[in-house]
VOGU-3710 file (C-alpha; in Angstrom, 3 decimals, decimal comma):
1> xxxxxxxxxx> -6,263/6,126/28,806  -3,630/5,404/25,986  -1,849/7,550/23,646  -0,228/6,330/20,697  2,604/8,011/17,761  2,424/5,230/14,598  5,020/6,348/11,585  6,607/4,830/8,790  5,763/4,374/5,211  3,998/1,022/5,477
11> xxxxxxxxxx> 0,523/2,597/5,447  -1,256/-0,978/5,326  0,001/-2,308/8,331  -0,974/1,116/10,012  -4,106/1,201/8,732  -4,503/-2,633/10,212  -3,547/-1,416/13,540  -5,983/0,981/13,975  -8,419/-1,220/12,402  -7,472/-3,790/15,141
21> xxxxxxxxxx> -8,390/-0,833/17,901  -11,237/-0,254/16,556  -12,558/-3,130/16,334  -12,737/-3,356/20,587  -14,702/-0,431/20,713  -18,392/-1,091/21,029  -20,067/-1,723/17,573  -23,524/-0,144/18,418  -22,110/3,415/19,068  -18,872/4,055/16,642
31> xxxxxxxxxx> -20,531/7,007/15,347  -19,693/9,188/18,621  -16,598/6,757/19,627  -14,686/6,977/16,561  -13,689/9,964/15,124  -10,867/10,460/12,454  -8,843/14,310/12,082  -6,899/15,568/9,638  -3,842/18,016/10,297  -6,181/19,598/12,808
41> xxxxxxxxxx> -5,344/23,180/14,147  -4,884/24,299/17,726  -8,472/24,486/18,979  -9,568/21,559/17,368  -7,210/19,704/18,126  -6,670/20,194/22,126  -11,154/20,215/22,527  -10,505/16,411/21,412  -7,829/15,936/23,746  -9,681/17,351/26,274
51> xxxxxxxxxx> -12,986/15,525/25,680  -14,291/12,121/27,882  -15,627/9,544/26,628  -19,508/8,913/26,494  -21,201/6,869/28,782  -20,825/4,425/25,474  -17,801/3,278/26,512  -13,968/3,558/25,210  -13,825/6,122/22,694  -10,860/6,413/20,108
61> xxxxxxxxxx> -9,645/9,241/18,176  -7,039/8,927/15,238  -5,052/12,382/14,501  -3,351/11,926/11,021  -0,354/14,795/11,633  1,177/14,644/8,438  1,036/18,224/8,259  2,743/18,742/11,330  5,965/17,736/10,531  6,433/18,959/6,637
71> xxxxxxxxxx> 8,538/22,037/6,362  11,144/23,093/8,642  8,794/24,949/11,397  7,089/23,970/14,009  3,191/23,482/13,398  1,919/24,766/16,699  3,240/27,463/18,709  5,293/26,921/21,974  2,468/27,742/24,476  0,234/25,456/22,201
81> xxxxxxxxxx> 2,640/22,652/22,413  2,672/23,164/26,055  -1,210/22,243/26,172  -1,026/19,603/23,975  1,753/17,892/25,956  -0,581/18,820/29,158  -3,656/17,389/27,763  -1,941/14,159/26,781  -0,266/13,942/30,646  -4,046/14,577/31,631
91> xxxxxxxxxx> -5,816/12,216/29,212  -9,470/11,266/30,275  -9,897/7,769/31,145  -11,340/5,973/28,060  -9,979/8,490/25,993  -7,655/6,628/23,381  -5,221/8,847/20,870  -3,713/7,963/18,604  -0,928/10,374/15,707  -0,327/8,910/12,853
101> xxxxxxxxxx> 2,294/9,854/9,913  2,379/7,909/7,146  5,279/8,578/4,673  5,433/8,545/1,118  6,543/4,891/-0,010  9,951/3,957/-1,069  11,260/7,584/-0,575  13,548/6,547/2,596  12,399/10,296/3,976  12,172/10,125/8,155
111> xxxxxxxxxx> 10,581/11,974/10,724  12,537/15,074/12,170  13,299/13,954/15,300  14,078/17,468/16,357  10,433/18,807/16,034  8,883/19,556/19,841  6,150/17,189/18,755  7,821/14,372/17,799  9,662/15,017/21,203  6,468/15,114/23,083
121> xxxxxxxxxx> 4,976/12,005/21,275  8,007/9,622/21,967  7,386/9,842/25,264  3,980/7,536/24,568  3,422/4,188/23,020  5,601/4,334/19,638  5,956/2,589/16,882  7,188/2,334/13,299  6,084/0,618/10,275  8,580/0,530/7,629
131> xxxxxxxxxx> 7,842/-1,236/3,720  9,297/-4,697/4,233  12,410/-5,062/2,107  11,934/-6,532/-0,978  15,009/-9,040/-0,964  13,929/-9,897/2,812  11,216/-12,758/1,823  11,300/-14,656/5,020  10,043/-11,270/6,537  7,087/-11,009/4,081
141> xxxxxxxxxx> 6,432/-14,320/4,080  5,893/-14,492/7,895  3,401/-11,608/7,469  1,929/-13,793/4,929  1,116/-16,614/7,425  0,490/-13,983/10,013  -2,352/-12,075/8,437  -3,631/-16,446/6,947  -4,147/-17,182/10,000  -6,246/-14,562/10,806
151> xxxxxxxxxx> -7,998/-15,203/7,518  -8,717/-18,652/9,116  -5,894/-20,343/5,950  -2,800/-21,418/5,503  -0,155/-21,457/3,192  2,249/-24,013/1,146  5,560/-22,819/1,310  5,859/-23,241/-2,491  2,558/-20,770/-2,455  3,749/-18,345/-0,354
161> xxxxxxxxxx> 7,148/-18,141/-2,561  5,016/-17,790/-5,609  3,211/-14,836/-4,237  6,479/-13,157/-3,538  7,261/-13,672/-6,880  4,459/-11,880/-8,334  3,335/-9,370/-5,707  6,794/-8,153/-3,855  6,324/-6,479/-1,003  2,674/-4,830/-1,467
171> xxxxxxxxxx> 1,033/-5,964/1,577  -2,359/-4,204/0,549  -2,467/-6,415/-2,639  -1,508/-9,384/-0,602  -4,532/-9,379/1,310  -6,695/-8,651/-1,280  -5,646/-12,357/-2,937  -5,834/-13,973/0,568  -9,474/-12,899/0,127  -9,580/-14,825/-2,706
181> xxxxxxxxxx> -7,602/-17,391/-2,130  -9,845/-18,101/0,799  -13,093/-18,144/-1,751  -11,119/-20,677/-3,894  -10,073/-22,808/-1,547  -13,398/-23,281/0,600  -13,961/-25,652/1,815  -10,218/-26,431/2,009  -8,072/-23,801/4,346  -4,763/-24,664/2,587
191> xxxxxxxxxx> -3,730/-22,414/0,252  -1,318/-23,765/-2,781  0,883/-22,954/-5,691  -1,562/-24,277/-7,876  -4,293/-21,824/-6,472  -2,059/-18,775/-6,016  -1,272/-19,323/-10,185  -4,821/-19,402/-11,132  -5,482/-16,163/-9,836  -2,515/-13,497/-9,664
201> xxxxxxxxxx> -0,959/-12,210/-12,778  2,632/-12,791/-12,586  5,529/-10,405/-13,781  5,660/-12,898/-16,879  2,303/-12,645/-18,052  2,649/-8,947/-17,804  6,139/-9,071/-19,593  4,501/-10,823/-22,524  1,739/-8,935/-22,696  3,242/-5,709/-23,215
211> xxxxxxxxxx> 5,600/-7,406/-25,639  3,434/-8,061/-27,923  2,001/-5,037/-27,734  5,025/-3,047/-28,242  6,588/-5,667/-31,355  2,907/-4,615/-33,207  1,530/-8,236/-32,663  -1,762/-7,000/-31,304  -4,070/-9,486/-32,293  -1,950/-11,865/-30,331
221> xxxxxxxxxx> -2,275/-8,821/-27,621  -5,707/-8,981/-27,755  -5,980/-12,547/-26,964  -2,933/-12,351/-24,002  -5,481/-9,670/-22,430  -8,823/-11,831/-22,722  -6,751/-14,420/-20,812  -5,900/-11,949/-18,366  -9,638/-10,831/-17,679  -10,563/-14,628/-16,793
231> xxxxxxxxxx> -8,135/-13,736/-13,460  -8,798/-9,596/-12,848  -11,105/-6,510/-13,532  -9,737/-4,176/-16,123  -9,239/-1,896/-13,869  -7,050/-4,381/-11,519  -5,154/-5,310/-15,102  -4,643/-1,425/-15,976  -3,031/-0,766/-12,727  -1,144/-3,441/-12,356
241> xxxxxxxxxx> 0,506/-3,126/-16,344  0,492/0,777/-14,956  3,008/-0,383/-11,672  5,054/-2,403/-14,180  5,925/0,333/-16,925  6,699/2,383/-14,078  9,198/-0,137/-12,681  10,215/-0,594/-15,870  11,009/3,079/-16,954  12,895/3,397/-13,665
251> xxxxxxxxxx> 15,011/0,407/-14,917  15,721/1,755/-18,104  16,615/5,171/-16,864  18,685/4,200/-14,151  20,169/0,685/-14,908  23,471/2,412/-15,968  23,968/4,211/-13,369  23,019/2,607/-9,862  23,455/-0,711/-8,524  20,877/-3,552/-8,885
261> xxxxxxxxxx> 20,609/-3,456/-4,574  19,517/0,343/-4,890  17,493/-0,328/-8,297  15,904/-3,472/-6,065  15,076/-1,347/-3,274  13,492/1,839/-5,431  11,153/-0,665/-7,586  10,107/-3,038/-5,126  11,741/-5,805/-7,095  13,804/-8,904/-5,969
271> xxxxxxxxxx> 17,224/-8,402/-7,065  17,024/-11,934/-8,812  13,529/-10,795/-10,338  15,103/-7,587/-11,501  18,211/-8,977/-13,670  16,174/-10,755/-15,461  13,744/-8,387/-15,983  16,503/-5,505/-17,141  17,788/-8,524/-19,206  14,558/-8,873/-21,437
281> xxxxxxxxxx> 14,043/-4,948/-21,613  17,422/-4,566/-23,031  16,110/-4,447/-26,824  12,749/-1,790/-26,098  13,623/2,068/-26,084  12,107/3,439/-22,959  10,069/6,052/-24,988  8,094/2,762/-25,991  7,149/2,216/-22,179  6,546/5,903/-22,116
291> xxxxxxxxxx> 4,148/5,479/-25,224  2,117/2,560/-24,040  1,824/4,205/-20,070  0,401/7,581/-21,542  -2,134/5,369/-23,771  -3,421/3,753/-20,187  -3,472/6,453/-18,072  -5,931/8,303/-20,184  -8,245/5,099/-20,861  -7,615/4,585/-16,681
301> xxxxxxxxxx> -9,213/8,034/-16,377  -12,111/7,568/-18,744  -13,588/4,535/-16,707  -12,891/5,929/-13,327  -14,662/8,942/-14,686  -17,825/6,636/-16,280  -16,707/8,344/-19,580  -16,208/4,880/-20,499  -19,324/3,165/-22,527  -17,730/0,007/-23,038
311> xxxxxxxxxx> -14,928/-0,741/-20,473  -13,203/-3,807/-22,192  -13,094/-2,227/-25,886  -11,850/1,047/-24,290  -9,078/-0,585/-22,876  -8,170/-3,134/-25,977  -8,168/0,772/-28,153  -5,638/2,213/-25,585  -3,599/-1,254/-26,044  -2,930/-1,356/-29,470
321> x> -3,004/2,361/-30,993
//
């Protein structure tokens, strides 16, 4: 019935577009209408193609081709191709397809254009989802409102510039504070500064956080991370101090060297955001941010592995040793 090629290296709004097509299928039966592949070979691949529907309605299947297009050869053979491009000419009614290739984030790499696939694909419904741009706010912001209203809530302007602020351009992480948001402001819809502040740790609160971790004032530390755990999991604090040293060790490696546009665009950082930020880390060695990263990443893998007894006092050691 309907084939579609999604790329880019937005993954989140990808992953929202297929939610949205399966959400039309019929709840009762997703089991046998939804089925997901992975890189899958010739035979696999062209019995799915070649399938109808059950008598259960529209059925969708989502290819994730990733594989097909790393390295410089073709995936399939030329006969195979031939089949593939067949089946899709052919598809059953009902039968929705969908290829996906989601590329690594912030690594500007693009599909090869010359691959027989990626010829035979662009023939169909296509379309790209590339990371919004960090210093491109009214862009983000739009998706903002977009994906409130959805939500059922809204957003102050002064909110939605807040958010920015803090999050960048992580659309994942966005919605995962709309959620909240929501929750907080119920029965309200309006989302405002006010709220956004009482639950997202900004760049600030991170900044002096690790500061006084790294000048050796770590009973102060201690108490800058209790306030932190009234607004996040210390898992959600651990990952996002985790994004930040990497920013930051990017900053300090690179600062010399490249422009703040092409720092901005590798870091996910407003170029305003990021002079000031390069501006404060001028007086900390990078092997400091090095230090401290190393010290989370194993405490990170403790919990995740339920090594952890005591999650909070695992994660104060790792912050001041």
């Amino acid at each position: 019935m309907a084939v579609y090629f999604l790329f880019g290296d937005e993954d989140y709004n990808i992953d929202l577009e297929i939610e949205q097509m399966r959400s039309k299928l019929n709840p009762d039966f997703l089991y046998m209408s939804y089925r997901v592949y992975d890189n899958p070979d010739y035979q696999t691949i062209i019995s799915a193609l070649r399938t109808p529907p059950m008598m259960f309605g529209e059925t969708l299947i989502v290819i994730n081709s990733e594989g097909y297009f790393s390295g410089n050869k073709n995936f399939f053979e030329d006969s195979e191709l031939e089949d593939i491009e067949d089946a899709l000419k052919n598809n059953p009614d009902g039968l929705n397809v969908v290829f996906v290739v989601k590329l690594p984030r912030d690594e500007n790499k693009k599909l090869d254009s010359r691959k027989k696939l990626y010829k035979i694909l662009s023939k169909y419904n296509v379309k790209e989802f590339p990371v919004f741009k960090t210093y491109k706010t009214a862009e983000i912001g739009a998706w903002i409102k977009s994906r409130g209203k959805i939500k059922g809530i809204s957003f102050k302007e002064d909110a939605i510039e807040l958010m920015i602020e803090q999050i960048g351009n992580n659309l994942r992480q966005f919605d995962m504070e709309m959620d909240k948001l929501k929750l907080i402001a119920y029965p309200e819809s309006v989302i405002t500064k006010k709220m956004v502040q009482s639950i997202c740790i900004s760049n600030e609160d991170l900044f002096n956080f690790a500061e006084l971790i790294m000048t050796g004032a770590k009973d102060k530390a201690l108490l800058e991370f209790e306030k932190l755990l009234d607004k996040k999991h210390p898992l959600e604090i651990l990952s996002a101090i985790q994004t930040m040293l990497r920013k930051w060790i990017i900053l300090k490696i690179k600062s010399g060297s490249e422009s703040a546009t092409e720092l901005s665009k590798q870091v996910g950082m407003h170029e305003f955001v990021l002079k000031q930020t390069l501006q404060k880390l001028k007086n900390t060695p990078v092997s400091e941010f090095v230090r401290l990263k190393e010290n989370l990443f194993e405490v990170e893998y403790k919990i995740k592995s339920a090594e952890a007894i005591d999650v909070i006092s695992e994660v104060e050691c790792a912050l001041i040793k």
